[in-house]
C-alpha positions, 0 to 999 in steps of 0.5 A: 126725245127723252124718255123713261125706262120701260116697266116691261120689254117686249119680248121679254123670256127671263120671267121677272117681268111682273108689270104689263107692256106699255109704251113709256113716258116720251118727252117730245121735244121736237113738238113740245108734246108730253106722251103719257104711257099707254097700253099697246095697241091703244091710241094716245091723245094730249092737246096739242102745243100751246097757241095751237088749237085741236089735239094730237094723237099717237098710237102705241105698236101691240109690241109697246112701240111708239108709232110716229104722232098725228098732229094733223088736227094741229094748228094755229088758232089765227090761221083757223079763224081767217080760213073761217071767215074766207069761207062764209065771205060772199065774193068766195062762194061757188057762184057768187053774184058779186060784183067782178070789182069786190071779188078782185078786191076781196081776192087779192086782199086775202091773198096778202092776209094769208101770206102775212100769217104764214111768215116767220113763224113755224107752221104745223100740219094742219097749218100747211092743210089749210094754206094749201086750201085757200091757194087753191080757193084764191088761184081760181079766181086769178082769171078775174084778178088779172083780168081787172083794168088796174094792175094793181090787184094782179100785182097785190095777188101774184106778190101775196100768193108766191110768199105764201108758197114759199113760206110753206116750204121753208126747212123749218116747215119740213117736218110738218109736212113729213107728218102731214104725208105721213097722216094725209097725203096732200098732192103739193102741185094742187096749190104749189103748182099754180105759183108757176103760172099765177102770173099768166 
């Protein structure tokens, strides 16, 4: 990251600094985010990059030292919108009273869907916090999936949900997660861990 030169140091004796401590002007070229200077001991915010919706925050050390940012509220505006529409569908509710037939469907389906939105492209962190949701909504209803007649479905979801598994934990996801644990530590084996058994 670049960044300019502090209009006052902490921990200044020499007595000509005339300007109040602030944490600098910082160009983060690893989120693509511009930090403008703020006074110690407040809280940043700048939206977050473009095609990503929410924004991001950073708080500024009472020593004027940039504290390591919160994106957790980062994430693509695709990816939001497909969670939304999981969410209020029928077939994944609590309970639902759908047929077994449509919820297999509907399963297996999504799963695909999830794993197509997170290929080939860097994931932020709210990216990763959503994913990891939806893992967890689909894998509890592997039972019915694998249970269908057809092998198809189980074959559609077990495809759709190891991609995505791996998709979120490429390199160039690392620092999401970093950033993710950092602000809200998830617990991988919650999601990621059924990807072991979500053939059986």
């Amino acid at each position: 990251p670049s960044t300019d030169t502090p209009s006052c140091l902490a921990g200044d004796t020499t007595g000509q600094c005339t300007q109040p401590l602030r944490c600098p002007v910082e160009v983060d070229d690893v989120w693509g985010i511009t930090w403008q200077s703020t006074p110690p001991g407040d809280v940043a915010t700048e939206p977050c990059p473009a095609s990503q919706a929410g924004n991001a925050r950073r708080s500024c050390s009472s020593d004027a030292v940039w504290m390591m940012p919160d994106l957790i509220e980062c994430g693509s505006t695709s990816l939001q919108a497909f969670a939304g529409m999981v969410e209020r569908a029928p077939t994944f509710i609590p309970g639902s009273s759908s047929p077994p037939g449509e919820i297999i469907e509907s399963t297996s389906s999504a799963v695909e869907e999830l794993s197509r939105l997170t290929n080939g492209t860097n994931l932020f962190p709210d990216d990763i916090a959503v994913s990891l949701e939806l893992l967890s909504m689909f894998f509890s209803q592997r039972q019915m999936v694998f249970a269908a007649e057809s092998d198809m479905p189980a074959a559609s979801y077990q495809r759709g949900f190891l991609q995505t598994a791996s998709n979120l934990v490429t390199e160039a996801n690392q620092r999401s997660w970093r950033n993710l644990q950092n602000v809200r530590p998830p617990d991988p084996a919650t999601a990621l861990g059924p990807s072991q058994s979500c053939i059986t």
